[in-house]
Legacy VTK file of the C-alpha trace (Angstrom):
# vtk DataFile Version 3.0
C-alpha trace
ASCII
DATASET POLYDATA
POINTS 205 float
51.563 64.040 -24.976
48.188 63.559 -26.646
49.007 60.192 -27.681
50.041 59.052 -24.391
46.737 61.047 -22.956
44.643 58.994 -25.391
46.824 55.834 -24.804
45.723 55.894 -21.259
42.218 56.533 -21.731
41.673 53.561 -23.979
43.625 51.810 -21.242
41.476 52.818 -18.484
38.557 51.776 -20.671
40.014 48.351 -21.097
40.534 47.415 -17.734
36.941 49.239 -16.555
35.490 46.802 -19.012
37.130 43.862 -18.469
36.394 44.927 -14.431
33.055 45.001 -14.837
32.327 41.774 -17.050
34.817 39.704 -14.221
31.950 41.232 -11.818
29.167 40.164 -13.723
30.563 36.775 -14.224
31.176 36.814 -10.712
27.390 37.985 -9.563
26.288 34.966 -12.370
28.518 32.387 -10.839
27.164 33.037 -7.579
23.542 33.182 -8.520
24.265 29.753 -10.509
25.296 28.321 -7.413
22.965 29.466 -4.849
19.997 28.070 -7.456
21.471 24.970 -7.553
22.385 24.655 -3.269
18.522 25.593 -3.250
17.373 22.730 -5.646
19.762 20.386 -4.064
18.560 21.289 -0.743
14.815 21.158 -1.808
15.317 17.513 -2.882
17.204 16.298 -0.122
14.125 17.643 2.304
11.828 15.784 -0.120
13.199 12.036 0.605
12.352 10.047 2.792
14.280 6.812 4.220
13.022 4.228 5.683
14.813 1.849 7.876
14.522 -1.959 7.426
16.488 -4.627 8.639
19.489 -1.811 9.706
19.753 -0.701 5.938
18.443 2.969 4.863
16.008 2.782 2.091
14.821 5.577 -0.334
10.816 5.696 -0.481
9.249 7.671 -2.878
5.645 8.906 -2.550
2.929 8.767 -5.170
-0.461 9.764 -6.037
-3.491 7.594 -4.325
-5.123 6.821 -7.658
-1.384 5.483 -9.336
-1.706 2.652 -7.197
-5.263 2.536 -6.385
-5.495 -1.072 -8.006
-2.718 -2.540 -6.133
-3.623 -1.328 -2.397
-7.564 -2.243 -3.241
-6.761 -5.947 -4.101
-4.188 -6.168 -1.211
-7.104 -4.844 0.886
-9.408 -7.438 -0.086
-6.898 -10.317 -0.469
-5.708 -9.200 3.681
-9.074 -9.122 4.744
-10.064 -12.558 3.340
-6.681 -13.623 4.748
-7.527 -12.612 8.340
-11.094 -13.748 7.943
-11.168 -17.172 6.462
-7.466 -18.011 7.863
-8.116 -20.051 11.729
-6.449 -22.296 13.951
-7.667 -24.207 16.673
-7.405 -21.732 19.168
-10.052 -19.375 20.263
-7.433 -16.439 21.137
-6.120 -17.125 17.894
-9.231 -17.100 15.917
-10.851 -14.396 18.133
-7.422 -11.944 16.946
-7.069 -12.553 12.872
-11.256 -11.810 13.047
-11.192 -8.701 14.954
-8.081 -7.802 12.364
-10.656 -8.571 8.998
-13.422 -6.551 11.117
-11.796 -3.276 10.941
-11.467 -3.412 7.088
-15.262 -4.325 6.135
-18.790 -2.910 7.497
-21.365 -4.729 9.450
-21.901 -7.514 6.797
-19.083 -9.285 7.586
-19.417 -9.454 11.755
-22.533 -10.656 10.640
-21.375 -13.356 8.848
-18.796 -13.884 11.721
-21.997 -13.849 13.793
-23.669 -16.359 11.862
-20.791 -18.809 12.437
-20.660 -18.568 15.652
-24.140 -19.525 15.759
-23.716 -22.824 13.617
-20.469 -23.347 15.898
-18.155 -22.998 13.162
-15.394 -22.495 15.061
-16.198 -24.661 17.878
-15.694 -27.144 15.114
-12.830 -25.968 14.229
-11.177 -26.109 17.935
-12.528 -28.764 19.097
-11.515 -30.948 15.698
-8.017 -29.557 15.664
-8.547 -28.278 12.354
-6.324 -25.663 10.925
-7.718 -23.520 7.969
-5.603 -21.396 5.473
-7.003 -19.629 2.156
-5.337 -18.571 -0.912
-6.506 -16.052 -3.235
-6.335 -17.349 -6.643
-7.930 -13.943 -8.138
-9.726 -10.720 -8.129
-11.849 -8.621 -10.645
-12.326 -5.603 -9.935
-14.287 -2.538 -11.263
-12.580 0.963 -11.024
-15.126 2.075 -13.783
-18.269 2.794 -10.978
-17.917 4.161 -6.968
-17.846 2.008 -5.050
-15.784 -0.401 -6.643
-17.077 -3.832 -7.106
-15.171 -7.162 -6.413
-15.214 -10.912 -7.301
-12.665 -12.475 -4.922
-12.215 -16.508 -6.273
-10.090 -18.501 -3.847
-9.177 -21.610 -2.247
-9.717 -23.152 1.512
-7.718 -25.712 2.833
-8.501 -27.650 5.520
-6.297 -29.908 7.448
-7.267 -32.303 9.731
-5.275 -34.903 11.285
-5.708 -37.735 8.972
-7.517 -36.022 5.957
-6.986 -32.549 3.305
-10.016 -30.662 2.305
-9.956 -28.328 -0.409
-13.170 -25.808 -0.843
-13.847 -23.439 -3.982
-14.373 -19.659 -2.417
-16.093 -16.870 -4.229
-17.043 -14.097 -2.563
-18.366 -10.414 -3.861
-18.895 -6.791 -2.484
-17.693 -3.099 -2.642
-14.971 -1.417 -1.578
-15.442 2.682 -0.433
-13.084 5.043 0.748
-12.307 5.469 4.310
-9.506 7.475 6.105
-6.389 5.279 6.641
-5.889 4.636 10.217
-3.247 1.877 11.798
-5.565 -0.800 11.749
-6.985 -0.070 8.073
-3.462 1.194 6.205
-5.121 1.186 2.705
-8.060 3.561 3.286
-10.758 1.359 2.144
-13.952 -0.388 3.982
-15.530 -3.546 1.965
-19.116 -3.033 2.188
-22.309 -5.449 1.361
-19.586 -8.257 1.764
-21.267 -11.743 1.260
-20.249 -15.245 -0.284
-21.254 -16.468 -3.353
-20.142 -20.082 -3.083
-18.069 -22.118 -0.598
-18.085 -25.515 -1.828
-15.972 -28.648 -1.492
-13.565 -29.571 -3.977
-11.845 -32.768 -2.863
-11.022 -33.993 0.179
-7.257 -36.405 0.292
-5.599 -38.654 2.878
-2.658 -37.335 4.800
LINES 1 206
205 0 1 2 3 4 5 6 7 8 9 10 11 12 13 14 15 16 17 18 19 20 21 22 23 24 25 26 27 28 29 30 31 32 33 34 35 36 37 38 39 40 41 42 43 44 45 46 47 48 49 50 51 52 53 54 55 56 57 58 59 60 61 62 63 64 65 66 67 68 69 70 71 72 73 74 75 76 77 78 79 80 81 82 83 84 85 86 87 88 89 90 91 92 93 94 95 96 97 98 99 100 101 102 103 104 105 106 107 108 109 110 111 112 113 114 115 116 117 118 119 120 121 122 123 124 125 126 127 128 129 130 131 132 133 134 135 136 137 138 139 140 141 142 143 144 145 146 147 148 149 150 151 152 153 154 155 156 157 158 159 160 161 162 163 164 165 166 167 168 169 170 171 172 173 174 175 176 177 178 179 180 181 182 183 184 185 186 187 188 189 190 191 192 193 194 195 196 197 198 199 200 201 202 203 204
C-alpha cells in the first residue's frame, strides 16, 4: 500500500512538473510573439510610400548631413538652371527668375536687376534667342560655414541662323535656411556673383 502511496506521489510530481514547464513554455511563446507583432508593427508605422506614376514606392529617410553634398550641389546647379535658362518670352523669363530668386539672397535680384537695366532680356525677346546652361561642375567646401562654391558651366545660345557657346563661372555661399515649397533643400546662396561669362565659339546653324 506504501508502494502504491509513493507510486502516486512521484506521479503527481511528474505531471505537476511537466504542467508547469508546458505553462512556462506557453507564457514564453506568447511573450516571443507579442515582441515580435510589436517590432513588426513598429516598422510597418516607420515606412513610408510614396506614389509615382500609380506604383507604391518605399522611401527611406536619412540624416540631413548624409546627403548634405548631394542636395547642396542640386541647389546650386537648380538655381543656375532657373536663372541663366530663358526663352523669348517675358512670362516665361519673368517665372524661371522668380523660381532662382527664392533660393539666393539679394545679390542675385541684383544681378537680375542689373540686366534688366542693360536690356538683357529685351535682347533676348526681341532677337528670338533661346538660352539653356549646363553645369559642367561644382567645388564645394563643407570644411567652413557657410559653404563656399565654384559653379563652372556652359551657355548656349541659339539664334536663328547662328550657336553661341559662353564659359560660366560663378562663386558664393550657401547657408542654411528652413525648407519651404519653393526652397525644398533648405539652403539660401548668399554673396552670389560671376566670375567670368565669356564667349567660347559661336557656329552656323
Amino acid at each position: 500500500m506504501f508502494k502504491q502511496m509513493k507510486n502516486i506521489d512521484t506521479a503527481f510530481r511528474y505531471i505537476r512538473l511537466t504542467t508547469a514547464l508546458m505553462i512556462i513554455g506557453c507564457i514564453g511563446l506568447c511573450v516571443f510573439v507579442l515582441y515580435k507583432s510589436y517590432q513588426l508593427a513598429s516598422m510597418s508605422q516607420n515606412k513610408v510610400y510614396v506614389l509615382a506614376n500609380g506604383k507604391a514606392i518605399e522611401a527611406f529617410s536619412s540624416n540631413r548631413k548624409d546627403n548634405i553634398a548631394v542636395e547642396a550641389r542640386d541647389h546650386i546647379k537648380t538655381f543656375h538652371q532657373y536663372f541663366f535658362t530663358l526663352s523669348p518670352d517675358e512670362a516665361a523669363i519673368k517665372s524661371t527668375i522668380s523660381k532662382a530668386l527664392y533660393l539666393a539672397d539679394g545679390t542675385a535680384n541684383t544681378m537680375y536687376k542689373n540686366l534688366q537695366e542693360r536690356n538683357y532680356y529685351a535682347g533676348i525677346i526681341s532677337g528670338n534667342i533661346h538660352q539653356t546652361i549646363v553645369v559642367d561642375s561644382i567645388q564645394l567646401d563643407l570644411k567652413n560655414y557657410p559653404y563656399h562654391f565654384v559653379c563652372y558651366a556652359t551657355e548656349k545660345l541659339t539664334r536663328t541662323t547662328t550657336l553661341s557657346y559662353r564659359r560660366l563661372i560663378t562663386e558664393g555661399f550657401l547657408r542654411n535656411v528652413e525648407r519651404s515649397d519653393n526652397n525644398s533643400h533648405g539652403f539660401l546662396i548668399e554673396r552670389w556673383e560671376v566670375k567670368e561669362n565669356n564667349d567660347l565659339q559661336t557656329v552656323n546653324r
